[in-house]
C-alpha positions in Angstrom: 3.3 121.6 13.6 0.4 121.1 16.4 1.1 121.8 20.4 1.7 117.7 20.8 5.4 118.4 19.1 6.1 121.3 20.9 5.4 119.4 24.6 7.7 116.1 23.1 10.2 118.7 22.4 9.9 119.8 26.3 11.1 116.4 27.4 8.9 116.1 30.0 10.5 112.9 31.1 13.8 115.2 32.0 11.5 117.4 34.2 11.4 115.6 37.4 15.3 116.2 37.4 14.5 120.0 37.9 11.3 120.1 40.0 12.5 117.0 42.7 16.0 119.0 43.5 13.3 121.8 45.0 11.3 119.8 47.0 14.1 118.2 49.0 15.9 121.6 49.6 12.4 122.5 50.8 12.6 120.0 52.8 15.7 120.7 54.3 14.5 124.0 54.9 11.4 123.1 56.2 13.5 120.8 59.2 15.7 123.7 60.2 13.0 126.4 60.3 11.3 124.1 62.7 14.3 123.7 64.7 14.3 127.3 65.4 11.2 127.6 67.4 12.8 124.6 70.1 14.1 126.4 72.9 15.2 125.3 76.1 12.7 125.6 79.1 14.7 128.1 81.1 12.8 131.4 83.1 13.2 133.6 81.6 13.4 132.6 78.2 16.9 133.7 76.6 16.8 136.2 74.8 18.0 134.6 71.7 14.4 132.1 71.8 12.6 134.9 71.2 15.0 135.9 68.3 14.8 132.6 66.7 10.9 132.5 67.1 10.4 135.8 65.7 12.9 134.9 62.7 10.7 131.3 62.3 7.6 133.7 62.3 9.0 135.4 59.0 10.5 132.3 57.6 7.4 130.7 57.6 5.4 133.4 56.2 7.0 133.3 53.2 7.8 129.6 52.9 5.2 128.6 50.1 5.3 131.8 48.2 9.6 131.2 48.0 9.1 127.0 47.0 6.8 127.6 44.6 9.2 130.2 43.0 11.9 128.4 43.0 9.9 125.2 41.9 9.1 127.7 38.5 12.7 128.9 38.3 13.9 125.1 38.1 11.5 124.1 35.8 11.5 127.0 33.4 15.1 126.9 32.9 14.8 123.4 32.6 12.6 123.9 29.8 14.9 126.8 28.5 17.5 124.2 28.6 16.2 121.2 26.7 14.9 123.9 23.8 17.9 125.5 23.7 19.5 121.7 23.1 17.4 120.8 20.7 18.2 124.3 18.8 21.7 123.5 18.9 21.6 119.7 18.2 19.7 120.7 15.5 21.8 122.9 13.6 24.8 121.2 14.2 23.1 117.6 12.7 23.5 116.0 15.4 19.5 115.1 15.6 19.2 114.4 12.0 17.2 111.4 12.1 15.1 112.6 14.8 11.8 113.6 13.1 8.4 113.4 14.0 7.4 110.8 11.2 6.2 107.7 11.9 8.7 104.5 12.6 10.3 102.4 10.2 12.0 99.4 10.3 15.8 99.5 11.6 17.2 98.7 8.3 15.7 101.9 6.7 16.4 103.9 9.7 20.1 102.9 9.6 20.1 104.3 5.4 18.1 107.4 6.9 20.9 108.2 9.7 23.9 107.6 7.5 22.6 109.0 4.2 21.9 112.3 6.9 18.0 112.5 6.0 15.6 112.9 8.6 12.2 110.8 7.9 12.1 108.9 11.3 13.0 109.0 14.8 14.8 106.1 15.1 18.6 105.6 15.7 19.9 102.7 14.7 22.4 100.8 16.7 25.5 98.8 15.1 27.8 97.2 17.2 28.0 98.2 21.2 31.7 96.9 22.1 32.0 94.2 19.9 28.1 93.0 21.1 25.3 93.0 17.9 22.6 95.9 19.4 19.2 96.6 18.4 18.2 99.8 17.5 16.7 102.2 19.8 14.1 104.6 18.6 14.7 107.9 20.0 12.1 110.9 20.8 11.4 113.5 18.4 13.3 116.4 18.1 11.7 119.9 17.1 14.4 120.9 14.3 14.6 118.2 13.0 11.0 117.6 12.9 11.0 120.7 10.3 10.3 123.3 13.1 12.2 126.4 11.9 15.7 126.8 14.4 14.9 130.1 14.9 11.5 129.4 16.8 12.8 126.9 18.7 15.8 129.4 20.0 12.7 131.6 20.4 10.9 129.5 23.1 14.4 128.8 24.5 14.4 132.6 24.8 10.7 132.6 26.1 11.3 129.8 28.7 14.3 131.5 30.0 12.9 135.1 30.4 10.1 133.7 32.7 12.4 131.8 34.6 14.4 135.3 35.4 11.1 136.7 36.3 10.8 134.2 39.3 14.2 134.6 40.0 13.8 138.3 40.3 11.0 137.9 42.6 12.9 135.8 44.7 16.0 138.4 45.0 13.1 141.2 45.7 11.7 139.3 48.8 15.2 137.9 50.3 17.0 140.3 49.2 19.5 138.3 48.4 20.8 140.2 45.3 24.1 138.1 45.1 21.4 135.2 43.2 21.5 137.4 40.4 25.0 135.7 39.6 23.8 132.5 40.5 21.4 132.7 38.0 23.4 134.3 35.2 25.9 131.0 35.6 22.9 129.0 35.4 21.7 130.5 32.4 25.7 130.6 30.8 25.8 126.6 32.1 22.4 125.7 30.3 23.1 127.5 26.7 26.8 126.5 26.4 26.2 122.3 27.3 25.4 122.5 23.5 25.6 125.8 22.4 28.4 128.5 21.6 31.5 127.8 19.9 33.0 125.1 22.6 30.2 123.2 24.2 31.1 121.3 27.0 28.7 118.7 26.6 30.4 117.6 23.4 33.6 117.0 25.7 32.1 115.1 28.2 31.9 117.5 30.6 28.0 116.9 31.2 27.8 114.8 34.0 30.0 117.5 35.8 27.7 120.5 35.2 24.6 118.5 35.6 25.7 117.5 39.6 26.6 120.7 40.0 24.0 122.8 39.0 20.8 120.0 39.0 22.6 118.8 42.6 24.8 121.1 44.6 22.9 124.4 43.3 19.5 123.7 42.7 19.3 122.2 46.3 21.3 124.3 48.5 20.2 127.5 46.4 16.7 126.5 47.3 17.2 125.5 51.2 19.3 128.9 51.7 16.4 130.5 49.8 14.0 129.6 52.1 15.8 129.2 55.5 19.2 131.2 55.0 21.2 128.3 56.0 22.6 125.2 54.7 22.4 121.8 56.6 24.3 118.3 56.7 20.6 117.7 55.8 20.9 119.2 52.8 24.3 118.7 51.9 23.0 114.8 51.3 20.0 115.7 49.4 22.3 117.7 47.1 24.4 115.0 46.7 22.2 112.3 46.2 20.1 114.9 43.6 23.4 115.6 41.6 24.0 112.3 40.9 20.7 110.9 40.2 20.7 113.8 37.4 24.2 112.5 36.4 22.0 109.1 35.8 19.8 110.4 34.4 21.5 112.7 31.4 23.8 109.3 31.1 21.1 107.3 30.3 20.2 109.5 28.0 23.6 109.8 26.6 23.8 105.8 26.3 20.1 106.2 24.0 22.2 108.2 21.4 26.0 106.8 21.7 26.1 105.6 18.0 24.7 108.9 16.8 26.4 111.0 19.2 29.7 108.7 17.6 29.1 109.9 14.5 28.4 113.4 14.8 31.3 113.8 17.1 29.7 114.5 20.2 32.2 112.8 23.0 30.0 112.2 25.8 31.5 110.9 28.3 29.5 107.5 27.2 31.1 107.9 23.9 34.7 108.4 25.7 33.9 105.4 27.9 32.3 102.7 25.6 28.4 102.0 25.7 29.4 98.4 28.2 31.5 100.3 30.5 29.3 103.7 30.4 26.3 101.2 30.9 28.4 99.5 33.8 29.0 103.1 35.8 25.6 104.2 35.3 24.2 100.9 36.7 26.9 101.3 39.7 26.1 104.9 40.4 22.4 104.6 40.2 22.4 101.8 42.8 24.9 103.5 45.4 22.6 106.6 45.6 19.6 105.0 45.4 19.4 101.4 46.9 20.4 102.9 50.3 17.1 105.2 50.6 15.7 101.9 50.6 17.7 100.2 52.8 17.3 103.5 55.0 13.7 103.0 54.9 13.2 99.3 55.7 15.9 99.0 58.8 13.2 100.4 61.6 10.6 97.6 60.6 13.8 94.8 60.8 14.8 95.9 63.7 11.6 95.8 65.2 10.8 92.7 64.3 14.0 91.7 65.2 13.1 92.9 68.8 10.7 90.8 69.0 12.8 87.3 68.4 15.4 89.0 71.0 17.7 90.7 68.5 19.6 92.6 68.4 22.1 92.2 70.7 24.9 93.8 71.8 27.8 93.7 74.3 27.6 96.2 76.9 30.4 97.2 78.7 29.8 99.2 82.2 32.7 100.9 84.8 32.3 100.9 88.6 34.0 102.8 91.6 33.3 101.5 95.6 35.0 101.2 98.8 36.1 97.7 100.0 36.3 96.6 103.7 39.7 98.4 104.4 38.6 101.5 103.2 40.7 101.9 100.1 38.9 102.8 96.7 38.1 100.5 93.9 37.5 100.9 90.7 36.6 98.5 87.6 34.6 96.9 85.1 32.1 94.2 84.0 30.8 93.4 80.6 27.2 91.1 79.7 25.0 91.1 77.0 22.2 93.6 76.5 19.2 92.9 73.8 16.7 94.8 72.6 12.9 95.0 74.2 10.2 93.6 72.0 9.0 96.5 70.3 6.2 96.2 67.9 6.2 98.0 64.7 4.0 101.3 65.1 2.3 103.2 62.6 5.2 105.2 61.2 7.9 101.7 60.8 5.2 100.7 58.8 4.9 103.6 56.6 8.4 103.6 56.2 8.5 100.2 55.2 6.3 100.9 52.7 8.4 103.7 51.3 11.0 101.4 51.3 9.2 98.6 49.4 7.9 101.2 46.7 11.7 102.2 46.5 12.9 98.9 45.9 10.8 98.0 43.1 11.4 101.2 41.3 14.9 100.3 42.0 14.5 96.5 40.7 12.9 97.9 37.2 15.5 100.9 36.7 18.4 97.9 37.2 16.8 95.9 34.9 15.9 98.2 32.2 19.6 99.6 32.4 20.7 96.4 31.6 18.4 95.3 28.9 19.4 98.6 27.2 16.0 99.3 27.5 17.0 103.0 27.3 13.0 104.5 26.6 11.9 103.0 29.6 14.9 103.9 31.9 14.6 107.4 31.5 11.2 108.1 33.0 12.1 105.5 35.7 15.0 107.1 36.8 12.5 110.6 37.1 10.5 108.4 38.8 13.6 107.6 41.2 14.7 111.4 41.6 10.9 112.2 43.2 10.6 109.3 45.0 13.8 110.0 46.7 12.0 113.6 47.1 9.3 112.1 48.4 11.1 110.7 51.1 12.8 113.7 52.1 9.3 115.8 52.3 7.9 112.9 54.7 11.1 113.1 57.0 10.1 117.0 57.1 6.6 116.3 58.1 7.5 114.2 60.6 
């Protein structure tokens, strides 16, 4: 067993769900320490500028040192995480099938799967709600490539350790020892989605974890990390980070619905059906990210709407005066008001071309979603989560 099946069994494709919730908390953070050094130009300054400046001072000292922590603690327990699956997976059958051997053809695959060997890593797909499916080869997985369980649990254990090293020198320089149970939950959330006695991600219960700890925790963990406050800002990153990590373990999910089926795993795409979990997926997918497009794009329309004379709007304006007898008067007239040609600067068109690149990732995730072209989806929603990260970080920089 060479290095090659040890990175596979990394899923690197599932890393982007751990390192892109950083950066936009980062970027949250970034926004609001910045905010603290704006101070209204009164003499003499309050004294609550000089507070805030002094407090940005030490914020921003430590800024990189804290990301790039964090960033490590994300992705080691990531790693932890998908080793620690594959451990379990693996003892528990459910990857059987899921060698490192070269392909065969579906047919054999199929007898492979049912008969419980291992020789390839190829599921084969029967019938998808009453629809003929073809069969969808799956990545290697380390036990059942022959890798002995306990090595794997090993590097789980390896994985995991450094990531508590990071953590631990994030509670040293915050001193924010209360972390400590944030990272014991994290830890307890990331062994028991497939390991333990009752694992939740054998009830369907993934997709709830994943949004919570991948969205909600790796975001606003990181932003109060690094600033010691949580925004609106952030709040929507979180959200939008969550559920593009729900996507993404869904799409994964749909890959292995027959084998997860048989081995009496009941993910929620096994409780829902592979149409209707296909259906949701597609649904949620374009709801969180569709509008980062749209988001994007709307400075460069309405500019060049400008420019035509649109938009236009009806603007509505009060009055008070004096007639001729002295008495008071009050009212109101209405007209419409369009906007001034304004051409597009230097920034609308960066933006637009943000929101072009988002729409095309956008266009190929929808389609590979509904081609059940499950292989290719997975990196592409990755590719969605740090785009969307991407965005964030250039909102910060502005």
């Amino acid at each position: 067993m060479g290095i090659a099946i040890w990175l596979k069994g990394m899923r690197p494709q599932t890393l982007p769900a751990s390192v892109a919730p950083v950066v936009i908390g980062a970027a949250a953070a970034w926004t609001s320490i910045r905010q603290l050094g704006v101070c209204a130009l009164i003499y003499p300054a309050p004294e609550s500028c000089a507070i805030n400046r002094a407090t940005q001072t030490t914020l921003e000292s430590r800024f990189w040192p804290l990301a790039i922590l964090c960033a490590l603690v994300a992705l080691f327990l990531q790693i932890a995480v998908n080793f620690a699956n594959d451990y379990s997976d693996g003892v528990r059958g459910t990857d059987a099938g899921r060698g490192s051997a070269s392909p065969a053809t579906p047919a054999s695959s199929s007898s492979a799967v049912l008969n419980g060997t291992p020789p390839v890593a190829v599921v084969a797909s029967g019938m998808h709600d009453g629809d003929a499916a073809t069969s969808i080869h799956a990545p290697a997985r380390l036990v059942a490539s022959g890798v002995p369980p306990k090595r794997v649990l090993a590097a789980a254990g390896v994985a995991a350790a450094l990531a508590c090293l990071c953590g631990l020198a994030i509670v040293v320089i915050t001193g924010y020892w209360w972390l400590l149970a944030v990272g014991v939950c994290c830890l307890l959330a990331g062994w028991c989605y497939t390991g333990g006695r009752h694992p939740y991600g054998y009830t369907g219960l993934g997709e709830l974890f994943v949004f919570v700890f991948f969205g909600l925790v790796a975001v606003l963990g990181t932003q109060f990390v690094l600033c010691g406050t949580v925004t609106a800002t952030g709040v929507l990153g979180a959200v939008q980070a969550g559920l593009l990590s729900c996507v993404l373990l869904m799409v994964n999910n749909l890959r292995d619905v027959d084998s997860d089926r048989v081995h009496g795993k009941r993910t929620l795409a096994v409780r829902l059906g592979e149409q209707r979990a296909r259906i949701l997926t597609v649904a949620a997918y374009a709801v969180v990210f569709v509008p980062v497009a749209v988001f994007a794009l709307s400075p460069l329309v309405l500019s060049a709407l400008s420019l035509v004379g649109l938009p236009c709007w009806w603007r509505t304006s009060s009055w008070v005066g004096v007639n001729a007898s002295g008495e008071q008067e009050s009212g109101s007239s209405g007209g419409w008001t369009c906007a001034l040609p304004s051409p597009p600067d230097t920034l609308e068109w960066a933006m637009a071309a943000y929101g072009i690149i988002c729409l095309a990732v956008a266009a190929l995730t929808i389609r590979a979603m509904l081609r059940r072209d499950y292989a290719r989806t997975l990196p592409l929603v990755g590719l969605s989560l740090l785009v969307c990260a991407v965005g964030y970080a250039g909102l910060a920089a502005i």
